[in-house]
N, C-alpha and C positions, 0 to 999 in steps of 0.2 A: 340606373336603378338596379339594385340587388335583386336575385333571381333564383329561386331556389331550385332544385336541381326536383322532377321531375321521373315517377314510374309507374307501374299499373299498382289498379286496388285487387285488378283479381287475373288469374290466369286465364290466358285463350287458347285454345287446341283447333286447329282447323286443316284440314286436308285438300289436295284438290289435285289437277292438273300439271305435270311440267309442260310448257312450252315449247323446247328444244329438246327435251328425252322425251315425249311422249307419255311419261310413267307418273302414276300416285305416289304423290309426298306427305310427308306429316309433319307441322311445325306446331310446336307446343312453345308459349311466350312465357316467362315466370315475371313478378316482380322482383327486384333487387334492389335489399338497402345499404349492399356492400359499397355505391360510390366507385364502382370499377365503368362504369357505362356502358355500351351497349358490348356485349357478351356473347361470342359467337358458339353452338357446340353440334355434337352430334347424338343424337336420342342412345345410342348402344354405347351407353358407359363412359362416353368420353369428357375429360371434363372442358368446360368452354375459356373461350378466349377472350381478350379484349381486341373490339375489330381492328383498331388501329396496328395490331400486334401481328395479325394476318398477313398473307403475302397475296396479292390479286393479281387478276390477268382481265384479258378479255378476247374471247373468241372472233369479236366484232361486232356482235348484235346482242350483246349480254356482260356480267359483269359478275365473275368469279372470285370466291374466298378459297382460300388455300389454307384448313386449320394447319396448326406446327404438327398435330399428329397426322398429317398427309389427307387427311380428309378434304375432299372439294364438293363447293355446293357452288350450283349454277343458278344464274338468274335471279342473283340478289337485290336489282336495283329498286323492284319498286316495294317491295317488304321497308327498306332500311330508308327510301325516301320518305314513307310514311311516316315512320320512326321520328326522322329527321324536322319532317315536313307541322308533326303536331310537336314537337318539343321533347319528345322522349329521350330524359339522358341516364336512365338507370334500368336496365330489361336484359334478361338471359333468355334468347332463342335456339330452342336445341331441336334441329332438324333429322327427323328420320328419311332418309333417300339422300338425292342425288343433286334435288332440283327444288326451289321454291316454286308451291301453285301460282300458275297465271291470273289462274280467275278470268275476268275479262280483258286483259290487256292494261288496265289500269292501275291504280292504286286505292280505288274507291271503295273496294270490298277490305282492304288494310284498315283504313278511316275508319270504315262503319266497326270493324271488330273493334278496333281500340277503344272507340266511343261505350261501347258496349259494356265492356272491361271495366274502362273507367280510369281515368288518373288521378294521379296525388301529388301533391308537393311532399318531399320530403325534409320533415321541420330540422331543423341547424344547421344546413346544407344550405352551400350556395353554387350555381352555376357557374363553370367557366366557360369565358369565352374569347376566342384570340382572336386579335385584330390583325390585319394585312398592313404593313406598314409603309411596302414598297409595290409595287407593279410588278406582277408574274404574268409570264408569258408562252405559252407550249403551243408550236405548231408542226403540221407535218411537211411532206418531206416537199412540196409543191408550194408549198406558202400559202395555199388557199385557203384552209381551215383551219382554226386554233382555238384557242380558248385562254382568255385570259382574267386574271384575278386583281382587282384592283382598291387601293384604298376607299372606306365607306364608313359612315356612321353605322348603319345595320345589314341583316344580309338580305342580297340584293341580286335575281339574277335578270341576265336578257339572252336571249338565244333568237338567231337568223337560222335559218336555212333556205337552201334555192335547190328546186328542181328540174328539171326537164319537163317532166310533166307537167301539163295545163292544169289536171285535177289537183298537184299540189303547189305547184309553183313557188314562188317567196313569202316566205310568213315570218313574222315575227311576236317576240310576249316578250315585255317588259313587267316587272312585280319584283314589290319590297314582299317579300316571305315572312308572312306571318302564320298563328295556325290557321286563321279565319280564310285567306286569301288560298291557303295552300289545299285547304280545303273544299272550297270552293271554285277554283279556277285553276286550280292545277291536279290533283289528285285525280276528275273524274275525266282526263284524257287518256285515250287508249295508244298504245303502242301499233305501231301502221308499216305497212310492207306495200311493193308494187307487187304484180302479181308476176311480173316479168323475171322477179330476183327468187320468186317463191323455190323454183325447180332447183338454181343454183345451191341454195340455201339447205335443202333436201339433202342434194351432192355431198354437201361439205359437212351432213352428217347430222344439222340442226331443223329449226321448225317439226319434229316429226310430232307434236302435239299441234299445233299451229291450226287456226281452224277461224271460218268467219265470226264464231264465237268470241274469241279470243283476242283479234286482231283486226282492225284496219287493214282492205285490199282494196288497193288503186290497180284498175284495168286503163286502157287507153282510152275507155268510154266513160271515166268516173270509177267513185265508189262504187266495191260490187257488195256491198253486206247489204242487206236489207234493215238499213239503219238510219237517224241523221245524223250527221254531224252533231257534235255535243258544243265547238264552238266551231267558227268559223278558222280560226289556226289552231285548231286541237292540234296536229302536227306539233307544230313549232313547241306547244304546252309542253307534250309528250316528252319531248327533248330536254325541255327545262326540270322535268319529274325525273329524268334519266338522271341530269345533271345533277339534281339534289341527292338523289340515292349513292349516287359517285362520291359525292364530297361528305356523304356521313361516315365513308370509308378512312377518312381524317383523322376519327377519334374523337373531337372535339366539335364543338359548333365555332362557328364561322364568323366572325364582322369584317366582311368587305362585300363590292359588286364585284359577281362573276359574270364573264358574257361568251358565249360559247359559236361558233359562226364556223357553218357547216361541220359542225365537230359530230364526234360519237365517244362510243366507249373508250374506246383505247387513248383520244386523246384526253379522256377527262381522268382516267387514269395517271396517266405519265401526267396531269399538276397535282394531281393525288399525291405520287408518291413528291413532289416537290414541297407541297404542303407540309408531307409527314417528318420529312426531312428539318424543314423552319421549327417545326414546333417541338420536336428531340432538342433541337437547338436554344428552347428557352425563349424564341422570342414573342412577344406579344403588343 
């Protein structure tokens, strides 16, 4: 079925938190009937980008754009899973700072603006969407964790993780990614830390916003937020929210199952850029 391509009816301005700087940011969304897709920029004059055109990294617990004019904005993933997550394939976000607001560690306050806003189809327009035709595969350097991409009628992800810890242990989430689905059972998981890794993470310069607000802390005694669980592998979700925001980094939407097993940023990245690479390629 033909699928028309998708943007807001009205603008959203909203501020909040970074995560890992610590510091207030400002993202202001626009609609776009240029058919460029989602459009990266920076609020001081810069003009923006098509994501896919970006260069990205990841520090390891977050997922960085690199504009061409040297601009980096941090902690992109659940902004653009959102994005990804309701169907949005025409929107220019032009950030002031350094760092996308956390908000609560999820994607749920994303949701709620958009909803807010409001989408449109946009009429003569038709969505593209590439298909996966062969089996991809990225893992690190142990062989334990990878992530792979594999032929599917629609897009599809599943993510494992296994911890040490009792309170998180093996989880798993299986889901066809719809908006309804992603809304619903993926967007309102929060992003989670042990508390063990918290100091480390300090160290190396990140978390300096990091707060029970905002995150999931596992002590060796359980969760310490004064919270409940939202689902019983909200973990595992979280992952699967990561993954989606990763793979909007693509440029395109998606038709295959992704499964992602003990992975993170960095390896959802390196099939990113494998991704990016098939479809410069023409194939679909």
């Amino acid at each position: 079925m033909r699928m028309k391509r998708v943007t807001l009816q009205r603008p959203i301005e909203v501020e909040g938190l970074g995560l890992h700087s610590g510091k207030i940011s400002k993202v202001v969304m626009l609609p776009s009937d240029g058919g460029d897709g989602i459009m990266i920029g920076a609020v001081k004059g810069q003009m923006p980008y098509p994501i896919g055109e970006c260069d990205i990294f990841s520090p390891g617990r977050s997922t960085c754009v690199v504009l061409p004019s040297g601009h980096t904005i941090f902690t992109m993933e659940h902004l653009l899973a959102a994005l990804y997550g309701m169907g949005v394939d025409d929107i220019i976000v032009l950030v002031d700072g350094d760092e996308i607001p956390i908000f609560d560690g999820s994607a749920g306050q994303w949701v709620k603006l958009l909803e807010e806003a409001g989408l449109r189809e946009r009429e003569g327009t038709e969505k593209t969407i590439y298909s996966v035709c062969s089996p991809l595969c990225v893992e690190d350097e142990s062989g334990d964790a990878w992530v792979a991409c594999l032929p599917c009628e629609n897009l599809k992800v599943t993510y494992v993780i296994s911890f040490d810890d009792v309170s998180i242990g093996t989880q798993t989430f299986v889901a066809e990614v719809t908006r309804t689905r992603f809304v619903e059972e993926i967007a309102p998981s929060r992003t989670f830390v042990r508390l063990k890794d918290v100091e480390e993470l300090k160290k190396e310069g990140l978390a300096r916003g990091g707060s029970l607000h905002n995150a999931l802390v596992f002590g060796n005694d359980g969760l310490l937020n004064d919270t409940q669980m939202r689902f019983a592998n909200e973990c595992a979700r979280h992952k699967a929210l990561d993954l989606l925001g990763d793979l909007a980094l693509v440029g395109l939407p998606l038709q295959a199952h992704v499964i992602g097993y003990k992975a993170g940023h960095r390896l959802h990245l390196r099939l990113v850029d494998r991704l990016r690479r098939l479809c410069k390629g023409g194939w679909s």
